[in-house]
C-alpha positions as CSV (number, residue, x, y, z in Angstrom):
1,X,10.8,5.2,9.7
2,X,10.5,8.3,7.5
3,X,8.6,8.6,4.5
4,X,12.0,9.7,2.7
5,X,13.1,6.3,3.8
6,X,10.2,4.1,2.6
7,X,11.3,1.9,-0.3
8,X,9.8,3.5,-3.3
9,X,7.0,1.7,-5.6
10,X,7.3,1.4,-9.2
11,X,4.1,2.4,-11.0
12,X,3.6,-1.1,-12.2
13,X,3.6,-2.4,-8.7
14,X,1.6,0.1,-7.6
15,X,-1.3,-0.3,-9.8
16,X,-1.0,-4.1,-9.2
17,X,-1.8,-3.0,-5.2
18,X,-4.8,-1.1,-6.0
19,X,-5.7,-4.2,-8.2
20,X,-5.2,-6.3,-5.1
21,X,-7.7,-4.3,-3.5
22,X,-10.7,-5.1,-6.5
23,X,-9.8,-8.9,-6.3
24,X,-10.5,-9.0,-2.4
25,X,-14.0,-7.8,-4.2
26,X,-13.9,-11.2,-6.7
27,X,-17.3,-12.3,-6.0
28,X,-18.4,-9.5,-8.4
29,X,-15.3,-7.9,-9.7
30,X,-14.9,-10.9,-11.6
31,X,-18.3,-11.4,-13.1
32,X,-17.8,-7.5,-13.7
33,X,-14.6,-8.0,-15.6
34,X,-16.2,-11.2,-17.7
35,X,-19.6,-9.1,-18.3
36,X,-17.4,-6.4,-19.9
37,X,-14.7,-8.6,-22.1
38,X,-18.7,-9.9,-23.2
39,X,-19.5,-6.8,-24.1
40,X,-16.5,-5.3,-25.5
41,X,-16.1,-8.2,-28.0
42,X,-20.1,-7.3,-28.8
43,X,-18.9,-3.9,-29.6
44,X,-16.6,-5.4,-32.5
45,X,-19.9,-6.2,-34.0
46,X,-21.0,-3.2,-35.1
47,X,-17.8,-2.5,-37.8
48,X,-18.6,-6.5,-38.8
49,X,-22.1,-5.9,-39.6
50,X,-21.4,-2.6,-40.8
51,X,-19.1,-4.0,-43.1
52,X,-21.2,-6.7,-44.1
53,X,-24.3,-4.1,-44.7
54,X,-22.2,-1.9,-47.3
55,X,-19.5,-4.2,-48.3
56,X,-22.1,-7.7,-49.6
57,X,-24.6,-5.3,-51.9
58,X,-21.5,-3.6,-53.6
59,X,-19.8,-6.8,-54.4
60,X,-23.3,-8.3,-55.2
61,X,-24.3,-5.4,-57.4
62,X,-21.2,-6.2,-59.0
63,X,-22.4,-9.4,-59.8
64,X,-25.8,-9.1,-60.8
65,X,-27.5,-10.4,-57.6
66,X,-30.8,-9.3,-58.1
67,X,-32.3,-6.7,-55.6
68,X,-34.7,-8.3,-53.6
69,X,-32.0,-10.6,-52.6
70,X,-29.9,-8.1,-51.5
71,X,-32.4,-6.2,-49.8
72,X,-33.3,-9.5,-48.2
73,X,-29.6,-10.2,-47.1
74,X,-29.3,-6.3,-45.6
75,X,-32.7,-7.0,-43.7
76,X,-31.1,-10.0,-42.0
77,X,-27.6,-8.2,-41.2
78,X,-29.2,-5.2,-39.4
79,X,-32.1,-7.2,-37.4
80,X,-28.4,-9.4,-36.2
81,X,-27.2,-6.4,-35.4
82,X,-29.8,-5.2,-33.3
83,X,-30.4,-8.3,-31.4
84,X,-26.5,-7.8,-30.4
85,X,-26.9,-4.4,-29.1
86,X,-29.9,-5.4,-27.2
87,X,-27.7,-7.8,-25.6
88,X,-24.9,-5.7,-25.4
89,X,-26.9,-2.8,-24.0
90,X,-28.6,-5.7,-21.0
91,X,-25.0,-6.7,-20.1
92,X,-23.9,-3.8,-20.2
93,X,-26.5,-2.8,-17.4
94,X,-25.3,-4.9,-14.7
95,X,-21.6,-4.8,-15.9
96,X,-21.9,-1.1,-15.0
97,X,-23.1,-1.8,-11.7
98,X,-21.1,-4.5,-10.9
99,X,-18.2,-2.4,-11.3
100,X,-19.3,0.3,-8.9
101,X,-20.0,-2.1,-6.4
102,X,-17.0,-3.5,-6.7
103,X,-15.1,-0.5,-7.0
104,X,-16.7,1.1,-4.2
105,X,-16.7,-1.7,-1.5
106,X,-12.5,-1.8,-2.9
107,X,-11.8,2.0,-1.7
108,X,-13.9,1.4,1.5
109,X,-12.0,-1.3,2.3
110,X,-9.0,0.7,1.4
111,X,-10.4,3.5,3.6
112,X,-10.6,1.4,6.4
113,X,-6.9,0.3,6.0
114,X,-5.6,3.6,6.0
115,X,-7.7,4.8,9.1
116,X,-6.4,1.9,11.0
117,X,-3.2,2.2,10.4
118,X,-3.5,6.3,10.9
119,X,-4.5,5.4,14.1
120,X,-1.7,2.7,15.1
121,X,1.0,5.1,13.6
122,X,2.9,6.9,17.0
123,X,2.5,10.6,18.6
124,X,5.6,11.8,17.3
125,X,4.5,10.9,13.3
126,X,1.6,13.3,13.6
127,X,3.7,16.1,15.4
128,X,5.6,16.0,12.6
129,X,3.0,16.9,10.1
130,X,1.1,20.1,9.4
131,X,-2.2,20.6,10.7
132,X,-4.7,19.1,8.2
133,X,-2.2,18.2,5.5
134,X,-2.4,14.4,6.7
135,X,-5.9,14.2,6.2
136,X,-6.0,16.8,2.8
137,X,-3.4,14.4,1.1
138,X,-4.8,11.3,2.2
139,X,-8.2,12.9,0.7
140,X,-7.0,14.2,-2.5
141,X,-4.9,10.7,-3.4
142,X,-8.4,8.9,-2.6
143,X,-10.6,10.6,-5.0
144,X,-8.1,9.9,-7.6
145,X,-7.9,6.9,-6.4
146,X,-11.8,6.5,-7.0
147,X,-11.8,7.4,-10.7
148,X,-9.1,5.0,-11.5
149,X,-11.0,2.0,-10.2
150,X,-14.3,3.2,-11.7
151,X,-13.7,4.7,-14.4
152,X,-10.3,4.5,-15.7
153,X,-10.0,0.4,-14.6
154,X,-13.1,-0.8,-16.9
155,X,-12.5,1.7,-19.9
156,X,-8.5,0.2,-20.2
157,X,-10.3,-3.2,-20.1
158,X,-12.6,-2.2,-22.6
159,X,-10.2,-0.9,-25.6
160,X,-7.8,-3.2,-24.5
161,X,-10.4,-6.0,-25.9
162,X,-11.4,-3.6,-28.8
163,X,-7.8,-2.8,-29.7
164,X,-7.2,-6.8,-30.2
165,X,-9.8,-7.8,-31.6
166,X,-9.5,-5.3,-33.9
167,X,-6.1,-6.3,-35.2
168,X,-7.4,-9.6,-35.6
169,X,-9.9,-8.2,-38.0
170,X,-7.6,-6.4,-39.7
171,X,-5.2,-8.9,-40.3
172,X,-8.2,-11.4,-42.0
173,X,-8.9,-7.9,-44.2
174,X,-5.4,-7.3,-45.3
175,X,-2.1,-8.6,-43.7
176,X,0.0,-6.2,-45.5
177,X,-2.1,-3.3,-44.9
178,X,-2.4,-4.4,-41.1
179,X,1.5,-4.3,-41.0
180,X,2.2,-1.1,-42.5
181,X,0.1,0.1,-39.7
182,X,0.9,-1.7,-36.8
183,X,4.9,-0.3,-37.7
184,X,4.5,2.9,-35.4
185,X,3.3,1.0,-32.5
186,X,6.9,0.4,-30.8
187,X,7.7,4.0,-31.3
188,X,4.4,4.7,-29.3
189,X,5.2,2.4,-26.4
190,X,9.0,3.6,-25.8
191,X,7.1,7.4,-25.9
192,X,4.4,6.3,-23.4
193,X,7.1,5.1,-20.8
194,X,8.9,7.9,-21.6
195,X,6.5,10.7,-20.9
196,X,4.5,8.7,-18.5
197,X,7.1,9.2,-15.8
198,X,7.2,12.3,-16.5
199,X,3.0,12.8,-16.2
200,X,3.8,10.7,-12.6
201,X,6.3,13.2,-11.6
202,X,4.4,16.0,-12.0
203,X,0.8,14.6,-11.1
204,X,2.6,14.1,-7.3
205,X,4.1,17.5,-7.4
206,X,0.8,18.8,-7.9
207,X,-1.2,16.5,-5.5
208,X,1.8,17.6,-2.6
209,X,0.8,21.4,-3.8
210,X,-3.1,21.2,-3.7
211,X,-2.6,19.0,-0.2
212,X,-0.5,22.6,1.2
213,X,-3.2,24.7,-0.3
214,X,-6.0,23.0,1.5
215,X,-4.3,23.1,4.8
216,X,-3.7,26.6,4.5
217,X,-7.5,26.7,4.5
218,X,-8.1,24.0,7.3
219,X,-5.7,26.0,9.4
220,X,-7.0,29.5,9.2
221,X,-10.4,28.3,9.5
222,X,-9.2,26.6,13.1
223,X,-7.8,29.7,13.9
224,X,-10.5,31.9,12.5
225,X,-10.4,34.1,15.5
226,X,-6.7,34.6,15.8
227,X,-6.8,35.4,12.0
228,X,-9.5,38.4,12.8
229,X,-7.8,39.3,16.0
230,X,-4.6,39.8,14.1
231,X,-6.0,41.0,11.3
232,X,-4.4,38.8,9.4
233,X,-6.7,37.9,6.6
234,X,-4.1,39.5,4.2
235,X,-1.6,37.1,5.4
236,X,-3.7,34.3,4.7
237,X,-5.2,35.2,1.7
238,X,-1.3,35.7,0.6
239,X,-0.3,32.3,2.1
240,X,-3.3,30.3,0.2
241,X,-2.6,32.3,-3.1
242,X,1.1,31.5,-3.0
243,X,0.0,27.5,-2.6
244,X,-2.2,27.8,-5.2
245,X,0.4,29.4,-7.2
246,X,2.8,26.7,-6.4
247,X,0.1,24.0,-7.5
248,X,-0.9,25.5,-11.0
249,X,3.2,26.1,-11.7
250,X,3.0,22.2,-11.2
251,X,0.2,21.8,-12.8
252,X,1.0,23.5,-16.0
253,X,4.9,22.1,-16.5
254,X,2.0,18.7,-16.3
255,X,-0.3,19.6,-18.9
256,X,2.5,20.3,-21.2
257,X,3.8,17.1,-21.1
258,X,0.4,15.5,-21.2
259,X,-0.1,18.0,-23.7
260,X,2.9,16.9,-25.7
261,X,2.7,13.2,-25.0
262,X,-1.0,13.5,-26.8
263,X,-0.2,15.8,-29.5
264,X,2.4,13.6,-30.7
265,X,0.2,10.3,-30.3
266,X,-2.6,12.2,-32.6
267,X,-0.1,12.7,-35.2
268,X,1.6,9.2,-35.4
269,X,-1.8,7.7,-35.2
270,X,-4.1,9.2,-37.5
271,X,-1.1,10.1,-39.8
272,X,-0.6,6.2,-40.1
273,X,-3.8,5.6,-40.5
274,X,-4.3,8.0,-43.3
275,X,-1.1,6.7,-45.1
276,X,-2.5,2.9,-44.5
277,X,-6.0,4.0,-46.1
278,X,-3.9,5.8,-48.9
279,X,-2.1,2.7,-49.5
280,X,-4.8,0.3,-49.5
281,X,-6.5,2.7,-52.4
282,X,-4.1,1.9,-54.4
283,X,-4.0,-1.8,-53.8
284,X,-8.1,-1.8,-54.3
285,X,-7.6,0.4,-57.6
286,X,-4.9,-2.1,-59.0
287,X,-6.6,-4.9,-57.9
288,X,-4.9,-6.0,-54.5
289,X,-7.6,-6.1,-52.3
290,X,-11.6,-6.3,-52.4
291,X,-13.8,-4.0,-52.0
292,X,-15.2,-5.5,-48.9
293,X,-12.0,-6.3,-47.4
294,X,-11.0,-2.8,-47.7
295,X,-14.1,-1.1,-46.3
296,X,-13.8,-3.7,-43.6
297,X,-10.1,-2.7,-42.8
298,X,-11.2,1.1,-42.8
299,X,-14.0,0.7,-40.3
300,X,-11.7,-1.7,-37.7
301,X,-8.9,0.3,-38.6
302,X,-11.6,3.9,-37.3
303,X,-11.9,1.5,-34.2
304,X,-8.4,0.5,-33.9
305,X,-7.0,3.9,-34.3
306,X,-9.9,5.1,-32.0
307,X,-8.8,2.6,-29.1
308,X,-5.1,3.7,-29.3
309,X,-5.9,7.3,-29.2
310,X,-7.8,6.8,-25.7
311,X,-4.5,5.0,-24.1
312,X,-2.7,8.4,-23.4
313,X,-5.2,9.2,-21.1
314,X,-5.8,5.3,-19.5
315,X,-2.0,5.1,-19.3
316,X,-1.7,9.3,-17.9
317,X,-4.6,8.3,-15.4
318,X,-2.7,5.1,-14.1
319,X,0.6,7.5,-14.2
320,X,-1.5,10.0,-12.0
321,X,-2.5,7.0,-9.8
322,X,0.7,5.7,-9.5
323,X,1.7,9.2,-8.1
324,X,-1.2,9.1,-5.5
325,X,-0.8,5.9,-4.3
326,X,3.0,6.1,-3.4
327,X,1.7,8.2,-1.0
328,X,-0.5,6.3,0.0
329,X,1.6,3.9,0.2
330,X,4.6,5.4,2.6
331,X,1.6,6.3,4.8
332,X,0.7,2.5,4.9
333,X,4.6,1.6,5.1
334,X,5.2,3.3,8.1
335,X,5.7,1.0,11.4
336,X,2.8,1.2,13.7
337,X,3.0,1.1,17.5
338,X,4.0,-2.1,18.9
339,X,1.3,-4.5,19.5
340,X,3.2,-7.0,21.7
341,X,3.0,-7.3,25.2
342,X,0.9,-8.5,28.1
343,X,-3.0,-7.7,28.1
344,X,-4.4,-9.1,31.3
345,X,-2.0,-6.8,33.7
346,X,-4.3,-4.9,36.4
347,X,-2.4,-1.9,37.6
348,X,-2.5,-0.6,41.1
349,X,-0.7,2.5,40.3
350,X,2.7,1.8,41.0
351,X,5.3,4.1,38.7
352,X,8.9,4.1,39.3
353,X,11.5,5.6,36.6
354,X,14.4,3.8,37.0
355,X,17.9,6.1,35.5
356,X,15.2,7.0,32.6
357,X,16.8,9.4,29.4
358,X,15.2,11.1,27.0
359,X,15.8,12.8,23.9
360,X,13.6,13.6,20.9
361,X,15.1,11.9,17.4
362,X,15.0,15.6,16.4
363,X,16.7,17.3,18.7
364,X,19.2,14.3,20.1
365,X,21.8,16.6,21.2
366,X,19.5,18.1,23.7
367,X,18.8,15.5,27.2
368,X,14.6,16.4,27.6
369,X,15.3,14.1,30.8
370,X,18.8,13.0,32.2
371,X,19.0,10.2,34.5
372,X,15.6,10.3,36.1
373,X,15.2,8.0,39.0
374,X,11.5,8.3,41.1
375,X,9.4,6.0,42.5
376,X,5.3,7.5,43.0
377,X,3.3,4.5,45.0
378,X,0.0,3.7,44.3
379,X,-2.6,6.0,45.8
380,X,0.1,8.9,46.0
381,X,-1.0,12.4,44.5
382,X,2.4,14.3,43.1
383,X,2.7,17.7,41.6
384,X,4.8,18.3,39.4
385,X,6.4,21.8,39.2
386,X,8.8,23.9,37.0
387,X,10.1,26.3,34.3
388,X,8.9,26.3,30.9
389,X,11.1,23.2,29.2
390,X,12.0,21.4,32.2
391,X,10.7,18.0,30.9
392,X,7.4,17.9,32.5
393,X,4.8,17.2,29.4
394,X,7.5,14.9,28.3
395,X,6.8,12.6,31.7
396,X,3.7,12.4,30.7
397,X,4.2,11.3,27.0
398,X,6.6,8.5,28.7
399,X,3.7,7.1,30.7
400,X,0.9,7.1,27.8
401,X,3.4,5.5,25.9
402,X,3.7,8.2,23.4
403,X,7.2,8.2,23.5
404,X,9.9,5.3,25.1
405,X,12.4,6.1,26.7
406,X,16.1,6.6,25.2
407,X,17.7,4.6,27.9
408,X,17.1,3.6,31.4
409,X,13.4,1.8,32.3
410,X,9.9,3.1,33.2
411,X,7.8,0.7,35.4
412,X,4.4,-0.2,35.8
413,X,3.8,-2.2,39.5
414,X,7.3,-3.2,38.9
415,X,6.9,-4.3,35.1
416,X,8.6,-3.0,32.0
417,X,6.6,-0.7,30.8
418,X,8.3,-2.2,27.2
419,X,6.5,-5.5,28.2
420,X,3.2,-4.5,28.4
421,X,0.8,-3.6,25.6
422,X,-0.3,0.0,24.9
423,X,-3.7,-1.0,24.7
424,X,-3.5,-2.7,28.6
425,X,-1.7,0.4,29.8
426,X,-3.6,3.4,28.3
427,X,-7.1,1.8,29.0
428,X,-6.0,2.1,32.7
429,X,-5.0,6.0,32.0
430,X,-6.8,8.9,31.8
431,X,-5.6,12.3,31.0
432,X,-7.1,15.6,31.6
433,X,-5.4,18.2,29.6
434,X,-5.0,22.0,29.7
435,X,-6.5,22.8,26.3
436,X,-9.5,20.4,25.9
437,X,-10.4,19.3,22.6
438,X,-13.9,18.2,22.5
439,X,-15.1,15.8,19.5
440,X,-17.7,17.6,17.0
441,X,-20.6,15.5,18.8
442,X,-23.1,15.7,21.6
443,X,-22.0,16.6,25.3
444,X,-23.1,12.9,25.8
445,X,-21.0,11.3,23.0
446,X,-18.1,13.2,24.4
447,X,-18.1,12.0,28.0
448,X,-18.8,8.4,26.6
449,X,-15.5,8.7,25.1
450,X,-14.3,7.4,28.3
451,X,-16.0,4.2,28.4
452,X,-17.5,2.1,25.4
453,X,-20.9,1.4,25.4
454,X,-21.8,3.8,28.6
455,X,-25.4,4.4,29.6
456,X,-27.0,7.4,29.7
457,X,-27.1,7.0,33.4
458,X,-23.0,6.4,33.9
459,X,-22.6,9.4,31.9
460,X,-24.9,11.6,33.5
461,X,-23.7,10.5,37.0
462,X,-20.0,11.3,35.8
463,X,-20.9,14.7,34.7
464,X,-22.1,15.1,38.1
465,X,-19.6,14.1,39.5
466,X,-17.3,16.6,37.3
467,X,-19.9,19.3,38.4
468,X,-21.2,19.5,34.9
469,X,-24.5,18.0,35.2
470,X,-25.7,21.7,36.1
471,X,-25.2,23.4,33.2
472,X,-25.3,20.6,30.8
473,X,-29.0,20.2,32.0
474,X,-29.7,24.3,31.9
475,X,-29.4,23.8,28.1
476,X,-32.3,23.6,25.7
477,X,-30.9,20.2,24.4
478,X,-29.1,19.1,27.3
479,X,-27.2,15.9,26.8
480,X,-27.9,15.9,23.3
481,X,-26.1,19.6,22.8
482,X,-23.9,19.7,20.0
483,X,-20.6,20.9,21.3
484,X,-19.2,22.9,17.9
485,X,-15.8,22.1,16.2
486,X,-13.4,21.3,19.1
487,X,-15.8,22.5,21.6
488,X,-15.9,25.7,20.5
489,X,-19.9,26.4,21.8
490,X,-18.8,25.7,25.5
491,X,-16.6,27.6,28.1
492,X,-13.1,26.9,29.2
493,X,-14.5,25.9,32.3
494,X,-17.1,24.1,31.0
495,X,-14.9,22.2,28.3
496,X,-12.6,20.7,31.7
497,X,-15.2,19.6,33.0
498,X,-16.7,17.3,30.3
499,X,-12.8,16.4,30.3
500,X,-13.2,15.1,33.8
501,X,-16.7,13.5,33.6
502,X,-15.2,11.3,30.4
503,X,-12.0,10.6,33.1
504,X,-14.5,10.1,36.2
505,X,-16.6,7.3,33.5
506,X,-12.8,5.7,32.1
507,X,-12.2,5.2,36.1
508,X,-8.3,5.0,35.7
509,X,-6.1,3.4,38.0
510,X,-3.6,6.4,37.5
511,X,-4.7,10.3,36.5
512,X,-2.6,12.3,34.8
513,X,-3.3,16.3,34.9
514,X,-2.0,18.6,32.8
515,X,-2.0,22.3,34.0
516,X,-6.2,21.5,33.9
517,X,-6.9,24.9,35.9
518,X,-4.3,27.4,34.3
519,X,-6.6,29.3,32.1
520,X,-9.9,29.7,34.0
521,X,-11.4,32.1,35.9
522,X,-11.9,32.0,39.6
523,X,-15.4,30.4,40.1
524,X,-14.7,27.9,37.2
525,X,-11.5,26.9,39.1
526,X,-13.3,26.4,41.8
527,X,-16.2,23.9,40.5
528,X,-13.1,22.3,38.5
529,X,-10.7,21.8,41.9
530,X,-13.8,20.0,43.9
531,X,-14.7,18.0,40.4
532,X,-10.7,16.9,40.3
533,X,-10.8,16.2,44.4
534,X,-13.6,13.8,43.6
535,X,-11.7,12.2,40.8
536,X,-8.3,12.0,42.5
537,X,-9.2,10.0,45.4
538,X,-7.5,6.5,45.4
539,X,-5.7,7.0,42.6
540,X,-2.0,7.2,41.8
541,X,-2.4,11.3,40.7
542,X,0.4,13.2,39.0
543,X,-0.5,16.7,38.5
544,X,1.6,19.5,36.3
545,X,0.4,22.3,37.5
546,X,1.1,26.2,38.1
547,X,-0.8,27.7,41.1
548,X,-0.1,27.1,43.9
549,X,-3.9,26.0,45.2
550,X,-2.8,22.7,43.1
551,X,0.2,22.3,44.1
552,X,-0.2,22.6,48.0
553,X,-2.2,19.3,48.7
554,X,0.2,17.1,46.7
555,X,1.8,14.0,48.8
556,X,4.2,15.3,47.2
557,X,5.9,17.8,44.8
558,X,9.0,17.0,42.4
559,X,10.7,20.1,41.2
560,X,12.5,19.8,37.7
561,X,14.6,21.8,35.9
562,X,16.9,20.6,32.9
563,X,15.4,17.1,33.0
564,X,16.6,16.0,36.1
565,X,14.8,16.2,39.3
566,X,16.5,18.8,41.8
567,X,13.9,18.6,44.7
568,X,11.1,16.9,46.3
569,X,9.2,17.0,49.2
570,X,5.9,18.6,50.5
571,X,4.8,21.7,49.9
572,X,5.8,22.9,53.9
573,X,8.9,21.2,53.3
574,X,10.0,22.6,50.0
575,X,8.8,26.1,50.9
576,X,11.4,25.5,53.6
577,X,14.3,25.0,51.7
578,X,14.7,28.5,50.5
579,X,15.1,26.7,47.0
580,X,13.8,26.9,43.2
581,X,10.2,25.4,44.4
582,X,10.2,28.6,46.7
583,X,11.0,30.6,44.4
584,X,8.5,29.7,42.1
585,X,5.9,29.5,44.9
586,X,6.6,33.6,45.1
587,X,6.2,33.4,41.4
588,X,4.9,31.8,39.5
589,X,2.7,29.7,41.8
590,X,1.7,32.8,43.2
C-alpha cells in the first residue's frame, strides 16, 4: 500500500504512540514520572517560602512584633527552604536519569521496530525510493524523535504540575485577581490549535526537504568517481544547494509562524499579567487584599506566567514530533512480506512456471512476461539468453520471491510457490549477481553472510573453493581485510568471487546467476568460470548470461524476447535453427 494511501494520524494519536513506546519502559518511566511530579510540586516551594520570608516581617512590622522574633521566624523559613531544595536537588538526580534510561531504552526499542519492519517490507517498496532518502528520513524523524522523549516529555510534565499548582495558589491569594487573569487562557488554547497545525505542516515540509538534501549527499558520495569522471561537481554542488534552498524556504514560512504563534503568546501573557498586578494595586491600596496575599499572588503569578510562556515551544515541539512520526508511522504501516506458509519443505530443485504473467503495478500496461510455461528439473543447468528487456532479471525476482506473479503459478517441486514461506524458499537460494555489493566488513564477515554462525574453517574452504583463498591470503590482513564501502578496495574479479565463496558456504539447492562474468577481464573470467563449475554441480543452475563461453555448456538455453519464451534447446541445437539465439550467438554472445 502506498504511503499516500496510509490512513493519516492526528497529532494527538501520534504523541499517544510515542507514549506507548515509554510505558513498555514502566519499570522506570513510572518512578521517573512520580520522581518529577515530586519535584515539580517542591519547586512551588520556593514562591511559598519566598512569600512567607518577605510577606510575615512586613505584616509583623506592621504590628509591632518585636525583631528578634521576626528574625527568628525568617531563620526558620529559609533553613525549610533549604532542606526542600536539598531534597529536591537528590530527586531530582535520579529523576534525571531515570528518564534517559527510559527514554533511551524507548527509541531503541523503537529503532528496532523500524529496522524490522524495513527489512520485512518487499523489493519493489525500496525500488521505489531514492538512494539514501529511506534511511536520511528515517534518521532525521529519530533524532527529533529523541529530544521529544528526553527533553521535551519531562519539561511538559514539569510546568504542567507548576502551572496547576500555581493557580491553586493563586486562587487562595486572591480569587478575583486569579480570574481576571485566567480570562485570556481560552483565547490562548484556540490560538495554539490553531497555529500548531500550522508549525506541524511546515516542520514535515522541512524534514521531507532536509531528508532530499542529505541524499543528494549520500548519492554523490556513492558515486564519487562518476561525479569526477564527469566532472560533475558543479552539478552536484547545484543539486545540494537547490535542496537546501528548498529546506530553508520551508523552514522560514515555519519560523514565522512559530515566530508569530510566540509573539502573540508574549503579549497576551505578560500584558495580562501586568494588568492583573495593576489591578491588585489598587485592591492592596484601597484595602482589598493583604499585603502578603498580594506579594504571594505576584510571585506564583512570575511562576504561572513563566510556565505558560514555555507551552509554545512544548506544544511546537510535540507539533514538530507529530510531523516526524507520521512518517514514521506510514513507514511502520506499510504491509510486510507474507509470513505464512510451510517451513519444513526441502527442495530438490524442481521449478516449473505454469502460464505465469507478469506486470510491474507501475507499468501494468506493459506484459514483463506473457504466458510463460517451463519446466527446469532438478540438477538441470539453463542459460538464459536475450535482448535487453526481454524479462530475464524479472525471472529471477519471481523465484526469490521478490515479486509474485500477476497470474498463472510458479512451482517449487510441484508446490505453490504462494504456499511456502519466503524464509523456507530463499534460505535454499543463492544468488550471484553481476554487480556485487560487498558489506562494509571483513572479507571473512562477508562470505559468512551465506551461512550463520560459519567457522573460520567453512569460510576459508569456500573461498577456496571460489578460487579466492589466493589472494585473500596474499593480503597483509588476510581474512580480517576490510573490504571498503560496497567493496570498493577489491577487484571486479575479486568481488565475484567472495560472491561465490558466500553461495559455495549457503550450499543452495538452486543457483541463480546473473550475468556474473560480463564485466571482467579475461584471466579473472577464467578463475571465476572454474569457481562457478565447482559451485554448479548438482544443482538446479539457471544462468543469465551474455558470452557465449557461459552459455555453451547449459543443459539447456531458453531464448526470450517480449516475455514469452520463443526457443529452447542446446546450444548445437539452437545454433542450428538459424534463429534469434543464432543471431545473438554472432553477436552479442560473441
Amino acid at each position: 500500500m502506498p504511503a499516500a494511501e496510509t490512513k493519516k494520524k492526528s497529532p494527538i494519536s501520534s504523541n499517544r504512540w510515542i507514549l506507548s513506546y515509554l510505558l513498555r519502559e514502566k519499570r522506570v518511566f513510572i518512578p521517573s514520572l512520580i520522581a518529577l511530579l515530586v519535584t515539580a510540586c517542591l519547586a512551588l516551594a520556593f514562591p511559598y517560602f519566598l512569600k512567607e520570608l518577605v510577606g510575615s516581617p512586613v505584616d509583623s512590622l506592621r504590628n509591632a512584633v518585636p525583631p528578634a522574633e521576626i528574625l527568628a521566624r525568617t531563620n526558620e523559613i529559609i533553613l525549610k527552604l533549604v532542606a526542600v531544595l536539598f531534597l529536591q536537588a537528590t530527586i531530582g538526580y535520579f529523576r534525571v536519569q531515570g528518564f534517559i534510561r527510559s527514554g533511551e531504552s524507548a527509541l531503541n526499542r523503537l529503532r528496532k521496530d523500524l529496522f524490522k519492519h524495513l527489512l520485512g517490507l518487499p523489493v519493489p517498496y525500496f525500488q521505489d525510493q531514492r538512494a539514501g532518502s529511506l534511511s536520511n528520513r528515517v534518521s532525521a524523524d529519530l533524532a527529533l524523535v529523541r529530544e521529544t522523549l528526553l527533553t521535551t516529555v519531562p519539561q511538559a510534565v514539569r510546568q504542567t504540575v507548576i502551572l496547576i499548582g500555581g493557580l491553586v495558589f493563586i486562587f487562595i491569594s486572591s480569587w478575583k485577581l486569579s480570574l481576571v487573569m485566567l480570562c485570556c487562557i481560552p483565547v490562548v488554547v484556540l490560538l495554539i490549535a490553531f497555529f500548531g497545525r500550522k508549525v506541524r505542516n511546515h516542520s514535515k515540509a522541512a524534514q521531507e526537504s532536509l531528508a532530499d538534501a542529505s541524499t543528494v549527499i549520500e548519492e554523490s558520495v556513492q558515486n564519487i568517481s562518476d561525479v569526477k569522471a564527469f566532472t560533475n561537481e558543479g552539478f552536484e554542488r547545484g543539486r545540494y544547494e537547490s535542496s537546501l534552498a528548498s529546506f530553508l524556504a520551508v523552514a522560514l514560512r515555519g519560523a514565522k509562524a512559530r515566530g508569530a504563534f510566540l509573539s502573540f503568546i508574549i503579549f497576551v501573557l505578560f500584558g495580562t499579567i501586568a494588568f492583573v498586578v495593576w489591578y491588585g494595586a489598587r485592591m492592596y491600596s484601597t484595602g482589598g487584599i493583604s499585603w502578603e496575599n498580594f506579594f504571594a499572588f505576584i510571585i506564583f503569578s512570575i511562576f504561572v506566567g513563566a510556565s505558560l510562556g514555555s507551552f509554545p515551544e512544548i506544544i511546537s515541539q510535540f507539533q514538530q514530533t507529530a510531523g516526524a512520526t507520521e512518517r514514521l508511522r506510514e513507514i511502520l504501516d506499510m504491509p510486510a512480506e507474507r509470513e505464512s506458509g510451510r517451513s519444513d519443505l526441502t527442495l530438490s530443485g524442481a521449478i516449473d512456471f505454469a502460464d505465469v504473467s507478469f506486470r510491474y503495478a507501475s507499468r501494468p500496461e506493459v506484459a514483463v512476461l506473457e504466458n510463460l510455461t517451463v519446466s527446469l528439473p532438478s540438477g538441470q543447468r539453463t542459460a538464459i539468453v536475450g535482448p535487453s528487456g526481454a524479462g530475464k532479471s524479472t525471472l529471477f525476482s519471481l523465484i526469490l520471491g521478490f515479486n509474485d506473479p500477476s497470474s498463472g503459478k510458479l512451482l517449487f517441486d510441484g508446490n505453490d510457490a504462494a504456499e511456502i514461506s519466503l524464509t523456507c524458499l530463499r534460505s535454499q537460494i543463492a544468488i550471484v549477481p553481476q554487480e556485487v555489493m560487498l558489506f562494509g566488513g571483513t572479507i571473512s564477515e562477508n562470505i559468512a553472510y551465506g551461512k550463520e554462525g560459519a567457522t573460520q574453517a567453512e569460510i576459508e574452504a569456500a573461498a577456496a573453493m571460489a578460487n579466492a583463498h589466493a589472494f585473500i591470503a596474499d593480503l597483509p590482513e588476510g581474512y580480517a581485510t576490510l573490504v571498503g564501502p560496497r567493496g570498493t578496495k577489491l577487484s571486479g574479479g575479486q568481488r565475484q568471487r567472495i560472491a561465490i565463496a558466500r553461495a559455495v558456504l549457503a550450499d543452495p539447492k538452486i543457483l541463480l546467476l546473473d550475468e556474473a562474468t560480463s564485466a571482467l577481464d579475461s584471466e579473472s573470467e577464467r578463475l571465476v568460470n572454474e569457481a562457478l563449475e565447482r559451485l554448479m554441480a548438482n544443482r538446479t543452475s539457471l544462468v543469465i548470461a551474455h558470452r557465449l563461453s557461459t552459455v555453451r555448456h547449459a543443459d539447456r538455453i531458453l531464448v526470450l524476447s517480449k516475455g514469452r519464451i520463443i526457443e529452447q534447446g542446446t546450444h548445437e541445437e539452437l545454433l542450428a535453427t538459424n534463429g534469434t539465439y543464432r543471431f545473438l550467438a554472432e553477436t552479442q554472445l560473441s
